[in-house]
N, C-alpha and C positions, 0 to 999 in steps of 0.2 A: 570962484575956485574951479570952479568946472570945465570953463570954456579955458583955463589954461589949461589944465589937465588932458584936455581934447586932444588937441594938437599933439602933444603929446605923445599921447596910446597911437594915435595917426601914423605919426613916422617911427612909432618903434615897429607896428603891423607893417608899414612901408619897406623897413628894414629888412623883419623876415622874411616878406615874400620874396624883394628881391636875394638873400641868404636861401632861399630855398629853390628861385629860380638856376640859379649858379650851380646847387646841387643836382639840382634835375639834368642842366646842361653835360655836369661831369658824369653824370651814369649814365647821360646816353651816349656820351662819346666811350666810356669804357663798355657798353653794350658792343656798340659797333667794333671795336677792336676785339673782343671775344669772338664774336660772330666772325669776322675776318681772317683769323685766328679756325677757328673752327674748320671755318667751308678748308682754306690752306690745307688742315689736318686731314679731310674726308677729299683733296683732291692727291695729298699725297699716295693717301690709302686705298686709294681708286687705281691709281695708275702702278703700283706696288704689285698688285693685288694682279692685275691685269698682267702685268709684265712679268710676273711668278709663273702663274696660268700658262701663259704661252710654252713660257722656259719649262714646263713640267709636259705641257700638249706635245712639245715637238719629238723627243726622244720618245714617248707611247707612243705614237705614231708610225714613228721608226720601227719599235719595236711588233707592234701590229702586223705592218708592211712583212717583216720578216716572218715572224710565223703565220701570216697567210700563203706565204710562197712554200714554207716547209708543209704544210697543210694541203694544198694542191697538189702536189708531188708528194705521199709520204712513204712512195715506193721502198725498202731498204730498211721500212724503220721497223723497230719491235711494236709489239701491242700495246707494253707496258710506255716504252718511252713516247707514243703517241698519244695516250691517254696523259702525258704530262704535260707534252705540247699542247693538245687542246684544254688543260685546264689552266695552262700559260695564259693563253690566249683569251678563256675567256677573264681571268683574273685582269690583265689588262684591259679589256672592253672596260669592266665594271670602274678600273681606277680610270679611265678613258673619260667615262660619263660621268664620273665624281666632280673631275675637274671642271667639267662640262656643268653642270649644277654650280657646283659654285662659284662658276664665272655668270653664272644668269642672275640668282640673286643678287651678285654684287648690282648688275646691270640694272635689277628692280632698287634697288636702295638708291641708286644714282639717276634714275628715271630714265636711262639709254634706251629702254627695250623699243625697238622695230616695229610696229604691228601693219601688217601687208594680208588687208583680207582683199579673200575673192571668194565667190561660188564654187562648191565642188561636191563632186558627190563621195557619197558615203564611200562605194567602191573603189573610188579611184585616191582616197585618204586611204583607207588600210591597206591594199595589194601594199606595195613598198615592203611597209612595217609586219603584215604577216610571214611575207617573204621571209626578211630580217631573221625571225625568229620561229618560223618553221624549222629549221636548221636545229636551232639550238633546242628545240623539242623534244627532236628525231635522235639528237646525240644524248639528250638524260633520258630516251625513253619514254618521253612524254605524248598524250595525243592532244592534239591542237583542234577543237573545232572553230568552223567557222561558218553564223551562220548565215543567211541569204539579203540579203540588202536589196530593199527597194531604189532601181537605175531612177527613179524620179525625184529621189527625195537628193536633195541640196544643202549642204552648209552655208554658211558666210562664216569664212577662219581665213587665221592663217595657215596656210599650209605645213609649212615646215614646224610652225611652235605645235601645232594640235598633230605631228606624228611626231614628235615629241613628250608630249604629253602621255600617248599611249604607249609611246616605248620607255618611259620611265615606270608604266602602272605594269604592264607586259614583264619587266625586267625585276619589277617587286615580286608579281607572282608566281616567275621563274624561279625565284631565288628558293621561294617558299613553298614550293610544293614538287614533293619527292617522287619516287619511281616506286610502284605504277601513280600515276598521275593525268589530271586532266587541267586545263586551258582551255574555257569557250568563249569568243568574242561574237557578240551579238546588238543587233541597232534595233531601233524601233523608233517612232514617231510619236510624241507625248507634247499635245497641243500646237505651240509654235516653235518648238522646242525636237530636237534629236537627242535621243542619249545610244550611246555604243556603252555597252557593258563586257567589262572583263571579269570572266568567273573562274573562278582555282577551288581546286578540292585540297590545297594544300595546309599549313597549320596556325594558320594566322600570320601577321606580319605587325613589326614594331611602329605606333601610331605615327615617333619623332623619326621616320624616315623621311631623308633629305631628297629623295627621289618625290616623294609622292608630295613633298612643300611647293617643290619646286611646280611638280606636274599643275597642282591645285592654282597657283600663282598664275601661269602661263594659260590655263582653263578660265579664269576670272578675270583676267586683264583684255579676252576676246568676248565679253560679257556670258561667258556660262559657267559651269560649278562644276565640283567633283566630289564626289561623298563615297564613303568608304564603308562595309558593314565586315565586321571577322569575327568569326565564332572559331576561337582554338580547337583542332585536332579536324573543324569539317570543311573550313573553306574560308575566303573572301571573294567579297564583290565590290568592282569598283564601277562606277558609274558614271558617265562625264555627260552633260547635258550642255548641246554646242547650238546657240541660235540659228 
């Protein structure tokens, strides 16, 4: 009874493996069309996304361009109506760099990002970006230190993502710290490691800012970090430590 019985149980085991190989083959062929499916979704939304960015960068731009020239010249104008242009102006900046952020995360989520390091020194990464925002200091009344940088000491960055970086941390602390007010950007050497610190006397700043995700992002994809400490009503310090 047995040895028929065998045979049997043999081919019905026989049966469902192959019922089950069949199975397997149909969920992997539906894996891969979801997946297909997918990536399509996240190339539509890529290039969506991109081509929004642009369509929103070109007219700021424009309008930039015009109130830097009303700005240069503001021969003519009232106090009052200047003081709207410059806060025109900078209102645009900020949705300027909005766009500018969330065209870079898109770029981190789709793996695009550039990274072009070289050697440079401390000095010659912040002139620019002090520059930059010396300006908008002197306009809220704010004083800027800066303090002394050793010409010897050297990064490996990229240049333009790591003044980036700092004018996104620079543009939090502006935001967030009122007249009278202080802004002190400061380097120093800590092992193999550099860190430039941005300090505000200003009143804290919101952790889920898009500015300082993105900064952090662009900080840790040239293998260094950025950490942030805020105590409401006395200051932030941000800290960026660049190999």
């Amino acid at each position: 009874m047995d040895s028929v019985e065998e045979p049997q149980r043999l081919a019905r085991a026989l049966g469902q493996l192959r019922e089950s190989e069949r199975n397997l083959a149909d969920t992997r062929r539906d894996l891969a069309l979801a997946a297909t499916r997918i990536a399509d979704l996240e190339r539509s939304h890529h290039e969506l996304f991109a081509q929004s960015s642009h369509e929103l960068r070109t007219p700021l731009t424009s309008i930039l361009g015009y109130l830097e020239e009303v700005l240069a010249a503001p021969d003519g104008i009232s106090a009052d109506n200047l003081h709207d242009v410059r806060t025109a102006y900078r209102n645009a900046e900020r949705l300027h760099a909005l766009v500018d952020d969330l065209l870079t995360l898109d770029q981190f989520n789709t793996r695009t990002v550039d990274l072009r390091r070289e050697p440079v020194g401390i000095a010659t990464l912040l002139e620019p970006v002090v520059s930059r925002f010396r300006g908008q200091c002197e306009r809220k009344e704010l004083r800027l230190v800066v303090g002394e940088s050793d010409p010897a000491v050297e990064v490996f960055v990229d240049l333009a993502m790591t003044r980036r970086v700092l004018s996104n941390i620079l543009t939090i602390a502006l935001e967030h710290t009122h007249t009278p007010g202080t802004l002190a950007i400061t380097s120093e050497v800590n092992g193999l490691s550099c860190e430039i610190s941005v300090i505000d006397s200003g009143i804290g700043f919101p952790a889920t800012s898009l500015g300082l995700r993105v900064a952090r992002s662009l900080a840790e994809i040239q293998g260094g970090s950025l950490a942030a400490w805020s105590v409401e009503g006395i200051g932030t310090t941000f800290t960026v430590s660049l190999p």
